[in-house]
C-alpha positions, -999 to +999 in steps of 0.1 A: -494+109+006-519+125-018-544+109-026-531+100-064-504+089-051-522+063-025-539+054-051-507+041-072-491+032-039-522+005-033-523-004-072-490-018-065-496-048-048-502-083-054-540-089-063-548-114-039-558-108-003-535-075-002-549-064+028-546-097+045-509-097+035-508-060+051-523-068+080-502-099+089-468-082+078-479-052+099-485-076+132-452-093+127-433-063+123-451-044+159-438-082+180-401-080+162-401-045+171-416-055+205-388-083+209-361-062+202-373-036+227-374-062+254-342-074+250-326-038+248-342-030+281-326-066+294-296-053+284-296-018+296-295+001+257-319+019+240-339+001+215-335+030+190-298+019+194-306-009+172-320-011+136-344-034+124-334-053+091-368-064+071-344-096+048-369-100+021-354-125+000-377-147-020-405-124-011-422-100-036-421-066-041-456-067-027-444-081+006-421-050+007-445-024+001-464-041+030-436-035+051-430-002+041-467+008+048-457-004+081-431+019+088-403-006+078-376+013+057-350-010+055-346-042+036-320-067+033-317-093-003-294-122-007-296-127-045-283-099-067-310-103-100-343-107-073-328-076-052-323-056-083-357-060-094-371-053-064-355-015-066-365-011-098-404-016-090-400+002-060-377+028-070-409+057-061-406+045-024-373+062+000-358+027+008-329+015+022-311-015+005-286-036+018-271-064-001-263-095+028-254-125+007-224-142-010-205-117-037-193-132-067-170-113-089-191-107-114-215-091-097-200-066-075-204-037-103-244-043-100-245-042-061-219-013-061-242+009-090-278+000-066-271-011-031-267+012-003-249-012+021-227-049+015-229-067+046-211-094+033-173-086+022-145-114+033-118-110+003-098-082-007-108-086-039-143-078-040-140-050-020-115-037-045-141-042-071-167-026-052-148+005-046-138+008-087-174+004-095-195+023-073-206+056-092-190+088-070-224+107-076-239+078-054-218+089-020-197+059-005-209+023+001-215+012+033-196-018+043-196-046+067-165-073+067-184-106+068-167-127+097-168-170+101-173-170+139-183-208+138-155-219+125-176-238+099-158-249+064-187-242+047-199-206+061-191-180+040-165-147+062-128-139+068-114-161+102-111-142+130-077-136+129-075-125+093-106-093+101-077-069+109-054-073+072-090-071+057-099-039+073-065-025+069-071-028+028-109-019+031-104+014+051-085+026+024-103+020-006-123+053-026-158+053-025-165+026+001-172+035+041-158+007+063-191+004+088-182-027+108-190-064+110-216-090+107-219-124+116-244-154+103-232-184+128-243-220+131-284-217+141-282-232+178-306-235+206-285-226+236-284-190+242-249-192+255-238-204+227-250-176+205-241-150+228-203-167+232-204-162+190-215-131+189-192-117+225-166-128+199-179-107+168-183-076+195-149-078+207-134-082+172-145-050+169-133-034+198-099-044+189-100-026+158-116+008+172-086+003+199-063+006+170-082+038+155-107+020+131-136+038+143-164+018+135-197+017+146-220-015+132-223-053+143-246-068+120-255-099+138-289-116+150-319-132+134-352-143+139-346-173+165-314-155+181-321-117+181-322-116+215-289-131+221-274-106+195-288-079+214-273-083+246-238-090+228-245-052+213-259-059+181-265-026+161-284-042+129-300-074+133-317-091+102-355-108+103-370-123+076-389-151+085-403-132+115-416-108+097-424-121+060-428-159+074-418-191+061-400-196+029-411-214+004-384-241-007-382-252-042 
């Protein structure tokens, strides 16, 4: 950067104790790194196989510009009104934004017109919507089918055995790139158990590049089972809390 430009880059974040908040952000960001190398080496990949997620929900723009100055280029929001704020503020900087929460209706022409990815399809119908509102000078959305591999009434993503219809429709919808999948199970503590969830998200997807999909993302993993998702063959995982810290709950 030129100097001017440092100087606009530094001007832009919070007042208080920004390089404390650099520093920590930067040290959180070198062990999730560090974790996700480990567990590529226990798995035999390459850790450059797998992409680092910064989820920055509920965390200010300053938080991201931390991360950014830390090498971190891609960042993952839940809530469609905080995300899009975010990318207006930080509009000067080459980010990556992927949208990972719930859809509703109404808000699919605002992810489609600023988001680069949607992690988080499971009906027809918002893909549809998606692929109508996403501006052709933008290039295609990238797109993940959101799948319920707990089997939990109340987790959001398609059943199992409904992935295929959904990415029979997706696949052929304008302006929208079918990537792959993603998965947010039940948090557990027994490492078989997340890797048995997430064996089941991988070969999901193995059954549809059988039939020809060719896809090439699993979105799965997070900060207390990353390492699990890794050795399942975990593409994208998404950290927030190991990176940004605790949230705050209101």
């Amino acid at each position: 950067m030129q100097l001017t430009e440092w100087v606009r880059f530094i001007a832009g974040f919070p007042r208080s104790r920004p390089r404390q908040i650099m520093s920590t952000i930067e040290s959180n960001l070198q062990a999730v790194r560090a974790r996700i190398a480990a567990a590529a080496r226990a798995a035999g990949r390459e850790p450059g196989d797998i992409a680092l997620l910064a989820v920055s929900k509920t965390f200010a723009a300053g938080e991201v510009r931390a991360a950014y100055a830390a090498g971190q280029r891609e960042f993952g929001e839940n809530y469609v009104q905080e995300g899009l704020e975010k990318i207006a503020e930080l509009s000067a900087l080459p980010l990556i934004w992927h949208f990972i929460g719930p859809i509703q209706s109404n808000k699919t022409r605002a992810i489609a017109e600023h988001f680069d990815w949607v992690h988080s399809v499971a009906r027809e119908k918002i893909a549809l919507r998606l692929a109508q509102a996403r501006p052709p000078e933008l290039g295609p959305l990238d797109i993940c089918l959101q799948v319920n591999v707990s089997g939990e009434a109340s987790k959001s993503g398609v059943a199992p055995e409904e992935v295929r219809p959904l990415a029979e429709a997706v696949r052929t919808l304008p302006r929208l790139r079918l990537r792959g999948l993603m998965a947010v199970p039940e948090p557990s503590d027994d490492i078989e158990l997340q890797r048995r969830r997430f064996r089941g998200l991988r070969i999901l997807l193995e059954q549809l590049n059988a039939a020809g999909f060719g896809l090439d993302t699993l979105s799965m993993g997070m900060s207390q089972d990353l390492e699990a998702a890794i050795m399942e063959g975990a593409t994208i995982v998404r950290v927030g809390t190991a990176i940004f810290g605790e949230r705050v709950k209101t």
